[in-house]
N, C-alpha and C positions, 0 to 999 in steps of 0.2 A: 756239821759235816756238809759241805757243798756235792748236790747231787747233779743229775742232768735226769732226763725223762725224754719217753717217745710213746708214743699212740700208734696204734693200729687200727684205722675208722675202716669199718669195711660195710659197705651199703650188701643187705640182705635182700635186696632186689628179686623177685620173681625168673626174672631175665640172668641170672646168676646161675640157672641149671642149663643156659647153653653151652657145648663143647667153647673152649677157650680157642683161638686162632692158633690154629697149627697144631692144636694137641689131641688128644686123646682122652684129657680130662674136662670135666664141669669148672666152670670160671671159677665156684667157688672151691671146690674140692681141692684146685692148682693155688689159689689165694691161702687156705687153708695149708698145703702143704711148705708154701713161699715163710709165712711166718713162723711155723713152728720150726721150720731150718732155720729163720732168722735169731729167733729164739735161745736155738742151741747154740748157734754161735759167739754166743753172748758169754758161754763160757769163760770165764780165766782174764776176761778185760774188767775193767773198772765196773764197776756195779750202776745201773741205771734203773727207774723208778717205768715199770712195764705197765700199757694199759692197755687192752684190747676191746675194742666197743663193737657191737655192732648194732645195726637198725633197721627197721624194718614196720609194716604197720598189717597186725594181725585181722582174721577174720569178719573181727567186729569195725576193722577199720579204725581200733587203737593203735597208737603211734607204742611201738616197744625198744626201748634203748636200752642198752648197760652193757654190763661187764660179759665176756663170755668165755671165759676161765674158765675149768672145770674142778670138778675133783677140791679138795680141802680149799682152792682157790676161788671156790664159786662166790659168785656177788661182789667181790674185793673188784676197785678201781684199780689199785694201784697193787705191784706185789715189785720186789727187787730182785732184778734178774741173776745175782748170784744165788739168791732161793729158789727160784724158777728153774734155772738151771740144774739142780741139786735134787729137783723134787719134782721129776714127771708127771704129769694126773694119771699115764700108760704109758708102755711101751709097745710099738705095733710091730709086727716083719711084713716089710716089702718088698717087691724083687726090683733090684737096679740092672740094667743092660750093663757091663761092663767090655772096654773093647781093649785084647792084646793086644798093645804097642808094636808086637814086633810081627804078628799073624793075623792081625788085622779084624780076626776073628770077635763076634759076639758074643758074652757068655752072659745067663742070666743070673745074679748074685742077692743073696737073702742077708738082709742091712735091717740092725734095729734103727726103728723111726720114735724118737718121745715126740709125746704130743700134750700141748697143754690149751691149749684152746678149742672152745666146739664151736665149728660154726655151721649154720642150718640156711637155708634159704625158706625168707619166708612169703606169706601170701597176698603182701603187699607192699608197693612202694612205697619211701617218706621220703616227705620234701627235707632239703637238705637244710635248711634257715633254721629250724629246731634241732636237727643234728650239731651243726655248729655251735648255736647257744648252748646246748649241753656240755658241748669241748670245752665251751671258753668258761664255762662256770666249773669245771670240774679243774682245768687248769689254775683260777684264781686260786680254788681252796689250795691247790698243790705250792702256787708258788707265796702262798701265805703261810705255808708253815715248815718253807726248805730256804735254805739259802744256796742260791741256785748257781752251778756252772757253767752253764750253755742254754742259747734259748730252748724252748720244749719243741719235739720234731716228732710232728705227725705227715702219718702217711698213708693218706685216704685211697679208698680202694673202690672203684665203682665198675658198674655195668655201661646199659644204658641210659644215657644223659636227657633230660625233659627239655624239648622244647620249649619255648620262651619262660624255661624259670632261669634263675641267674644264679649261677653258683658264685660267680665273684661276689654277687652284694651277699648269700650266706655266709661267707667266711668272715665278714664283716664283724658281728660278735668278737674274734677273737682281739680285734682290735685294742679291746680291752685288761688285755693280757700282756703285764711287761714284766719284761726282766733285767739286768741291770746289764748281760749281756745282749738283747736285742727281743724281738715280740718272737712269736713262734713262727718257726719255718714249717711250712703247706707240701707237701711234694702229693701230685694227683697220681695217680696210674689210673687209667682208664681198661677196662680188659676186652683187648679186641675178640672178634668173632668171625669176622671176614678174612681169609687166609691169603684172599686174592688181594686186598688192600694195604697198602704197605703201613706199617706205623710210624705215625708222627712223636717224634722223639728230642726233646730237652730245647726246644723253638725260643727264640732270642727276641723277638718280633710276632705280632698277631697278623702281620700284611695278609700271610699265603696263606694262614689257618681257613679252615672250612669255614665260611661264615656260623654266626647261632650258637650251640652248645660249646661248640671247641672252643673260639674266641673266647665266650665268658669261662670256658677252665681256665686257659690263658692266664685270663688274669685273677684267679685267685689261686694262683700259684706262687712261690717265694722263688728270687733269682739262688740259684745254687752258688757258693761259698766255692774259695778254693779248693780244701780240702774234698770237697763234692764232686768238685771237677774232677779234682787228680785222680777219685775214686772209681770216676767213671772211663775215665783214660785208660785205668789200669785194666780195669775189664772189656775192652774196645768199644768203648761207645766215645764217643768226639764233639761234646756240646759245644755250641761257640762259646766265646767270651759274651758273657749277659745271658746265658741261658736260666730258662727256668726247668720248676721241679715237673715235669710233664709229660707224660708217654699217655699218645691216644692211641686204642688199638693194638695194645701192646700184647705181647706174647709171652710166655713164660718165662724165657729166658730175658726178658726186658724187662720182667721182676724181679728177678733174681738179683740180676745187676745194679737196679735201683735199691733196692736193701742194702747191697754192698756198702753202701754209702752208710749205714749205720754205722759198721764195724772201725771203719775209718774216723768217722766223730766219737764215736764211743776211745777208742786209743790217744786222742789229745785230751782224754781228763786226767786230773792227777787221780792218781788211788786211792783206794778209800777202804777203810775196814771194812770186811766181807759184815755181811746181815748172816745172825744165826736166828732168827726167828723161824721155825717153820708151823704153819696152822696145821691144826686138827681137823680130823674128819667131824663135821655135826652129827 
């Protein structure tokens, strides 16, 4: 059965407990929220092979990678999102603002939220060249034992960016990773902080980027596909032709948007018998 796959890289950065730009929440708590709606919406489309990694480098200044699934899913790389779907770790209530159409008014309204991934911020930073050879070792095993429909789409989640390390040459590892449809597509989000800064969003060129960290996101980024395009049209966002996957300083809703863009590639696969596998609790 030909599958597809997507990755969730989220940097567990220190920098990750500041308010997100324009919100109310922690960078991570709103990344956290961004994918597990991602998640659910995965619902009722073709089935795709889910990984959610995070990193970080503990106390001891050990570098800590993997899976951060929880509940019957913990440790697993990989889980398929009609399982995922199907099989919450919880179910949380939280209040959404809701506004009447016609009275304009705000009400506050209690929405079950499933959550399947835990993500923590931790007590240090890790360079990202070990992140990436992880990705790309983890995707060879994936694409050595699937016969694959679409290249694999990660979509790396970060804070703050390190001055003179290069994330372009860490993506490099994945280099190593093909598919018969194309290498994997990189889309960055960067989580802004600054609310007075405008965010730089899906850039076609590196001319006007900031010099240093932005430039090198720049380029270890993948030019977005048309269907990426159309997806982001649809939600108003307006990349030129040649844009890449890349929002600096980006805000909530510039995640939200950019996930969109899964739901769109996930609907050009063909269908595929649902997964009735569900694990057990250990």
């Amino acid at each position: 059965m030909n599958r597809a796959c997507v990755i969730f890289l989220i940097d567990e950065a220190p920098s990750m407990r500041m308010r997100i730009a324009e919100g109310t929440h922690t960078k991570m708590e709103s990344i956290a929220t961004a994918v597990n709606s991602a998640i659910r919406q995965m619902e009722g489309r073709p089935p795709v092979d889910v990984a959610v990694i995070g990193y970080h480098r503990n106390v001891e200044g050990q570098a800590e990678i993997g899976s951060r699934f929880g509940g019957p899913f913990a440790g697993q790389i990989w889980v398929s999102s009609d399982v995922l779907t199907a099989n919450p770790v919880r179910v949380e209530e939280r209040t959404r603002q809701v506004v009447n159409p016609a009275t304009r008014t705000i009400t506050p309204m209690t929405v079950n939220f499933p959550v399947w991934c835990e993500l923590q911020v931790g007590p240090g930073k890790m360079e990202y060249l070990p992140v990436f050879e992880f990705v790309a070792n983890v995707l060879q095993d994936w694409t050595q034992n699937t016969q694959t429909a679409a290249p694999p789409l990660i979509f790396s989640f970060l804070s703050d960016l390190q001055p003179g390390v290069s994330i372009a040459n860490a993506v490099v590892p994945l280099g190593k990773v093909s598919t018969p449809q194309g290498p994997p597509m990189v889309l960055q989000f960067h989580a802004g902080t600054y609310a007075n800064v405008p965010a730089i969003k899906y850039p076609a060129a590196p001319n006007f980027l900031p010099y240093g960290p932005v430039q090198e996101l720049f380029f270890g980024c993948s030019i977005l596909t048309d269907p990426m395009l159309h997806s982001l049209r649809q939600n108003q966002e307006f990349p030129p032709p040649g844009g890449k996957g890349l929002v600096y300083n980006g805000r909530m809703i510039d995640m939200v948007r950019m996930l969109g863009i899964l739901s769109v590639c996930q609907n050009t696969l063909p269908a595929a018998e649902q997964t009735t596998e569900v694990p057990s609790e250990s």
